[in-house]
C-alpha positions as CSV (number, residue, x, y, z in Angstrom):
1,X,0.0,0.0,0.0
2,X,1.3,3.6,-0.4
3,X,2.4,5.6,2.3
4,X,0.7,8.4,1.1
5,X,-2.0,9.6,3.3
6,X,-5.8,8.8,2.1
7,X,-9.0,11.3,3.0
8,X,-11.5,8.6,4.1
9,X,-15.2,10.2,4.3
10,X,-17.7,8.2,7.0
11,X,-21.3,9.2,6.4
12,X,-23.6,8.2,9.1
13,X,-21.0,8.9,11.4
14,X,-23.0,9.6,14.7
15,X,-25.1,6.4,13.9
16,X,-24.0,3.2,15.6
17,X,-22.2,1.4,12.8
18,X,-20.8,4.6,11.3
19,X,-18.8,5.9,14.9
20,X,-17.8,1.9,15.4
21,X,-16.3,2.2,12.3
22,X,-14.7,5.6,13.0
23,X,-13.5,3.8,16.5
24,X,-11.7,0.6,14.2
25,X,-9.8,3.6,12.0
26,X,-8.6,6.6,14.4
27,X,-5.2,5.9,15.1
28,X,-3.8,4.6,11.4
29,X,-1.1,7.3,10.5
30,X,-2.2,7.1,6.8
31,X,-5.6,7.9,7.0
32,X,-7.6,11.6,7.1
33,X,-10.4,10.7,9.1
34,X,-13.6,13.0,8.3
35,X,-17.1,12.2,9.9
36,X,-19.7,13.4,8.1
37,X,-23.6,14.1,9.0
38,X,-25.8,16.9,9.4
39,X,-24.7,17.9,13.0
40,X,-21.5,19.3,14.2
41,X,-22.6,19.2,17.7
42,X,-23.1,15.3,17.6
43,X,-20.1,14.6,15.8
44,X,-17.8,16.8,18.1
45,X,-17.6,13.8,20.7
46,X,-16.0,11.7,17.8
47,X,-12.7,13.0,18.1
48,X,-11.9,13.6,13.9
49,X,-12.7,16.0,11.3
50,X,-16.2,16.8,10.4
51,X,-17.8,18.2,7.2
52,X,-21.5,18.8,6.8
53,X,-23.6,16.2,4.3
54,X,-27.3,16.0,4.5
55,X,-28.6,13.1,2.3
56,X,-31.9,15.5,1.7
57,X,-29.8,18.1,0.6
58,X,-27.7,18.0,-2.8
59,X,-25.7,21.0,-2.2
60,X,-23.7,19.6,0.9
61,X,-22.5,16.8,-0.7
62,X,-20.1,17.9,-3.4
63,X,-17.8,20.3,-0.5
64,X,-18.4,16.8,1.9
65,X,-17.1,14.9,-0.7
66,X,-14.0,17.6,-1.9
67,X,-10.1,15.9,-2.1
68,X,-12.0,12.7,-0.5
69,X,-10.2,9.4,-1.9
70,X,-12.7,6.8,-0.2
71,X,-16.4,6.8,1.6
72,X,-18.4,4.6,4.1
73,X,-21.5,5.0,2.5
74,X,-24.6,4.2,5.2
75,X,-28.0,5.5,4.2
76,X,-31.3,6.1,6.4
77,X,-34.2,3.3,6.8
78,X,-36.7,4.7,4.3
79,X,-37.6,4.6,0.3
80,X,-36.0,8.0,0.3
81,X,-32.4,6.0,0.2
82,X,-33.0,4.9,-3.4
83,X,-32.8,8.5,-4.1
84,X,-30.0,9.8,-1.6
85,X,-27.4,6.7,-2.5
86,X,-27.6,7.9,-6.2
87,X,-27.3,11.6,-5.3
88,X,-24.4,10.6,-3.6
89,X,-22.4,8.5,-5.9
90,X,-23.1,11.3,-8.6
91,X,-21.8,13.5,-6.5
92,X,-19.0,11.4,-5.7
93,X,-17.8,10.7,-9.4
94,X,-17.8,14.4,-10.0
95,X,-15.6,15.0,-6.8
96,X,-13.3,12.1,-8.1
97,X,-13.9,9.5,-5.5
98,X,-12.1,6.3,-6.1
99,X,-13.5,3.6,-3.8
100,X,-16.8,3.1,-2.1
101,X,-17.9,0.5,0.8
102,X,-21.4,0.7,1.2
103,X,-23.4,-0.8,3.7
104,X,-26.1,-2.7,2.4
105,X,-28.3,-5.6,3.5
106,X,-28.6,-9.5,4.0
107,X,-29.2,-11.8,1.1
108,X,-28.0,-13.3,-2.1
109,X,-28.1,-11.7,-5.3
110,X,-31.7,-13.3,-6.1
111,X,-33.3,-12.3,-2.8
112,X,-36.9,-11.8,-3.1
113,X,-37.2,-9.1,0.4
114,X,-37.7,-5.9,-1.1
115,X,-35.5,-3.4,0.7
116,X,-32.8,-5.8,0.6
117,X,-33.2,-5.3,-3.1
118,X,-33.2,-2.1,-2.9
119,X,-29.2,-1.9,-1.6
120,X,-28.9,-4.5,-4.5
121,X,-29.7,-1.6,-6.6
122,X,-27.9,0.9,-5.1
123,X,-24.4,-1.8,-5.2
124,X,-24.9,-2.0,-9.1
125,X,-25.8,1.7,-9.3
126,X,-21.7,2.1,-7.5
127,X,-20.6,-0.5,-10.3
128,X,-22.2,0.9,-12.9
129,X,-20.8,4.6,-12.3
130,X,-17.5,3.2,-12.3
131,X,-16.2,2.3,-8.8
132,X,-13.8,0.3,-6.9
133,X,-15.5,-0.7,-4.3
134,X,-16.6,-2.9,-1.9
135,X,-20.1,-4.1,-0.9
136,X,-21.1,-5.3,2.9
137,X,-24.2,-7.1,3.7
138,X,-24.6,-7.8,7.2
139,X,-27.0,-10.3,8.4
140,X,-29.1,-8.8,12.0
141,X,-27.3,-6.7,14.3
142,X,-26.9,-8.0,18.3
143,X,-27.0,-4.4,19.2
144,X,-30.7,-4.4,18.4
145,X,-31.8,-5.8,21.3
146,X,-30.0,-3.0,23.6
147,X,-32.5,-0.7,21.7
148,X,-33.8,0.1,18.3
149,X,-35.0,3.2,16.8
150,X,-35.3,4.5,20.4
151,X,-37.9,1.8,21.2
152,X,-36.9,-1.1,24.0
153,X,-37.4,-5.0,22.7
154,X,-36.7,-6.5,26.2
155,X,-38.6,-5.3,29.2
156,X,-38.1,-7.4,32.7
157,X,-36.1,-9.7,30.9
158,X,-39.3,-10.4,28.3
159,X,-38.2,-10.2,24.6
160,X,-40.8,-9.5,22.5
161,X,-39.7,-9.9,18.2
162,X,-42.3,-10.8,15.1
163,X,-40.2,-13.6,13.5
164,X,-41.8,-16.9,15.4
165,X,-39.3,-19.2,16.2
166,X,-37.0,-18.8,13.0
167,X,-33.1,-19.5,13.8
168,X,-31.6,-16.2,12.1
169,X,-28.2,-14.9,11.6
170,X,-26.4,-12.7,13.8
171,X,-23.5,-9.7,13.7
172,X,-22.0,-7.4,16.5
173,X,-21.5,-4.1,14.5
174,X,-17.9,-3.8,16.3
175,X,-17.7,-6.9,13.7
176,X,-19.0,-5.0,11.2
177,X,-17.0,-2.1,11.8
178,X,-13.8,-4.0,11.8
179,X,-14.7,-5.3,8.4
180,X,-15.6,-2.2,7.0
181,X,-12.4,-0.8,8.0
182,X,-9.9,-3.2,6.7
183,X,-12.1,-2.6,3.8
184,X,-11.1,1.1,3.5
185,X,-8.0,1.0,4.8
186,X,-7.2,-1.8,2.6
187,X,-9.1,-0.9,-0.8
188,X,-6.9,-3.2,-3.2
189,X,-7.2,-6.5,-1.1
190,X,-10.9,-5.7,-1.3
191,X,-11.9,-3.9,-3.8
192,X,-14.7,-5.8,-6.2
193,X,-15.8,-7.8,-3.2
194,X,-19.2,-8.3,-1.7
195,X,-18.6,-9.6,1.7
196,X,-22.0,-11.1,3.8
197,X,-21.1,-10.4,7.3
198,X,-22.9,-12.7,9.9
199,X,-21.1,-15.1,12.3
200,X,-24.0,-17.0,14.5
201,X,-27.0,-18.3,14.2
202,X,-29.4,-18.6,17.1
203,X,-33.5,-18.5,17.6
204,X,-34.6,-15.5,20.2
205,X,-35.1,-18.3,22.3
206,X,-31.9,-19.9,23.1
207,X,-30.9,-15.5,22.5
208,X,-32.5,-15.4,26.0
209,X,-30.7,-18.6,27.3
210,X,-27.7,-17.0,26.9
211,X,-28.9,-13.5,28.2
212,X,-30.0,-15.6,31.3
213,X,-27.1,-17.2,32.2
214,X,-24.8,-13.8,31.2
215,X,-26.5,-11.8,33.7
216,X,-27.8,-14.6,36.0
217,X,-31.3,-13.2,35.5
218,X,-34.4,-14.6,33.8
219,X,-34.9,-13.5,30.4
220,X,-37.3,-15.2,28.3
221,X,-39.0,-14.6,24.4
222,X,-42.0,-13.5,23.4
223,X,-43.1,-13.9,19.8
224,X,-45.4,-11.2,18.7
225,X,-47.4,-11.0,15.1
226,X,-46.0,-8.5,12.8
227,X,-48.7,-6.9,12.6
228,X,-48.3,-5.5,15.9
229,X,-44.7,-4.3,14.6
230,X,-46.2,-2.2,11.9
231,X,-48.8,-0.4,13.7
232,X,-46.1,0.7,16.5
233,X,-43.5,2.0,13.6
234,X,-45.9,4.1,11.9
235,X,-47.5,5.0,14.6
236,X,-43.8,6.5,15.8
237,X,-44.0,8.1,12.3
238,X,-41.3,5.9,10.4
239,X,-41.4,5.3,7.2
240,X,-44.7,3.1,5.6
241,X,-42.7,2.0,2.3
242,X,-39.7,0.7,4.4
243,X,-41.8,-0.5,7.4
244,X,-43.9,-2.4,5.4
245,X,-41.1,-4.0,3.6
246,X,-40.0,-4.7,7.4
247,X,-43.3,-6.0,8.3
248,X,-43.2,-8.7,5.3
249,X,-39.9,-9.7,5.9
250,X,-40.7,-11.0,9.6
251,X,-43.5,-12.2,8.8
252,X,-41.6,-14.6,6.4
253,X,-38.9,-15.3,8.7
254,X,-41.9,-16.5,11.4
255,X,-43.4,-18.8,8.6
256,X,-40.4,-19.6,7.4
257,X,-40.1,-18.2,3.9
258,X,-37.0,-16.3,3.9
259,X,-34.1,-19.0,2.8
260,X,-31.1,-19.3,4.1
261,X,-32.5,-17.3,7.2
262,X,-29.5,-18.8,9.7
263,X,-26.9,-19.3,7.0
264,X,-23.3,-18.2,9.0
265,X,-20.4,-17.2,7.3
266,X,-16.3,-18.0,7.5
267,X,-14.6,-14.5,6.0
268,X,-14.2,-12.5,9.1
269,X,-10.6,-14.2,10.1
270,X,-9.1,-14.1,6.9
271,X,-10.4,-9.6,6.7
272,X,-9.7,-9.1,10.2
273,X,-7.1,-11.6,11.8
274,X,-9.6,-12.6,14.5
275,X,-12.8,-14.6,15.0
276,X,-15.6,-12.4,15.4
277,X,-18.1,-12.8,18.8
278,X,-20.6,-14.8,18.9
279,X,-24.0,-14.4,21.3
280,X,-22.1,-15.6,24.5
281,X,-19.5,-13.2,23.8
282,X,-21.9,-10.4,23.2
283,X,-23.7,-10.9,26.1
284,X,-21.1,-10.9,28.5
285,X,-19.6,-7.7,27.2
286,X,-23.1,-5.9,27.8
287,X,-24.6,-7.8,30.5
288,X,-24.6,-4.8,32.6
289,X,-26.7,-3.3,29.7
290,X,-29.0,-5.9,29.6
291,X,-29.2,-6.4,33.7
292,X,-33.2,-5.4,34.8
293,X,-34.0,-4.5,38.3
């Protein structure tokens, strides 16, 4: 690799995945680090450079993307990302951009779940415009049962998820992150890959096994319709094209329609050097986050 020093843009940087990524990179002397989001305030705790990009607004994103050699590319949950991710890699071919890793969603090529599609799209839309780049699709994140989308899944140690008793895949985003970072730090080792990131498989039921003997308290699961999902969401105001998307893809992982639903994968040694964490792992890290009085 050259020892010249490489501008590396992270959008999404105050999100979860984005700032673990930002985490796995500080510290490499040839990298610029630059966050970038809408807030300055948010980012400021980050510890790196910051330049303004708001995905709703075209005109932040060619300065954002100025002298930048690489981006994370991490989009919000609604239709509207169809729409921001090609804003973005236009803007990114004018500025000269060379590689992108984007951050897309589970499945194979010929998934049939809509919004995974949808990143499907926007990885051939990178392809298309002329990229090197790399392509992650992680399977679900641990993290989402410490919260999600400021909503609480466990409450007195009582899960409560809409996909039955389907084994799914799992993925810590520190994973994720470390990934994603070899990936831009190392853009000629990966460049032209698509890399599905997911390391265990377990059913919310033996999730809450492992919870319980973490934190030596009860936790238990709960399978609720997915009905009940969708009327919370919008209800919150998210998104209805996304949410419904969301809606149908549980319900096919409860009656077991979505193949390959606890498929695991064996690239995160040979990116990373080191085996990635599976649920006991996870939950002993955060049992104190877990723990209910």
């Amino acid at each position: 690799m050259s020892d010249v020093k490489r501008n590396i843009l992270i959008t999404g940087a105050t999100g979860q995945v984005g700032s673990a990524v930002i985490r796995a990179l500080k510290g490499h002397d040839a990298i610029n680090l630059i966050a970038a989001g809408r807030s300055q305030e948010k980012a400021a705790t980050l510890g790196v450079a910051w330049r303004k990009l708001d995905y709703d607004d075209v005109s932040t994103m060619g300065p954002a993307l100025q002298d930048i050699d690489s981006v994370f590319m991490v989009t919000d949950y609604t239709v509207g990302m169809l729409r921001q991710s090609k804003a973005l890699i236009n803007a990114a071919k004018r500025a000269g951009v060379r590689h992108i890793v984007h951050l897309g969603a589970p499945g194979d090529d010929d998934t049939n779940v809509d919004h995974w599609g949808w990143h499907q799209f926007i990885e051939r839309y990178i392809e298309w415009s002329g990229f090197s780049f790399t392509h992650l699709r992680p399977e679900i994140f641990m993290q989402n049962l410490l919260g999600y989308g400021g909503a609480k899944p466990i409450k007195d140690g009582v899960i409560r998820h809409y996909v039955g008793d389907a084994r799914i895949c799992w993925v810590d985003i520190d994973d994720i992150a470390a990934v994603a970072a070899e990936c831009l730090r190392d853009t000629s080792r990966h460049g032209g890959q698509t890399y599905r990131l997911g390391y265990d498989a377990k059913t919310y039921h033996e999730v809450a096994t492992i919870l319980s003997s973490a934190t030596q308290q009860q936790f238990r699961y709960e399978a609720r319709p997915a009905a009940e999902f969708l009327e919370k969401v919008l209800a919150a105001g998210a998104d209805y094209a996304y949410m419904q998307c969301a809606h149908n893809n549980y319900h096919n992982y409860a009656t077991g329609r979505i193949p390959g639903a606890d498929y695991t994968f064996d690239n995160f040694e040979t990116i990373t050097g080191r085996k990635p964490a599976r649920w006991e792992d996870f939950a002993a890290r955060h049992k104190a986050e877990f723990h209910y009085e």
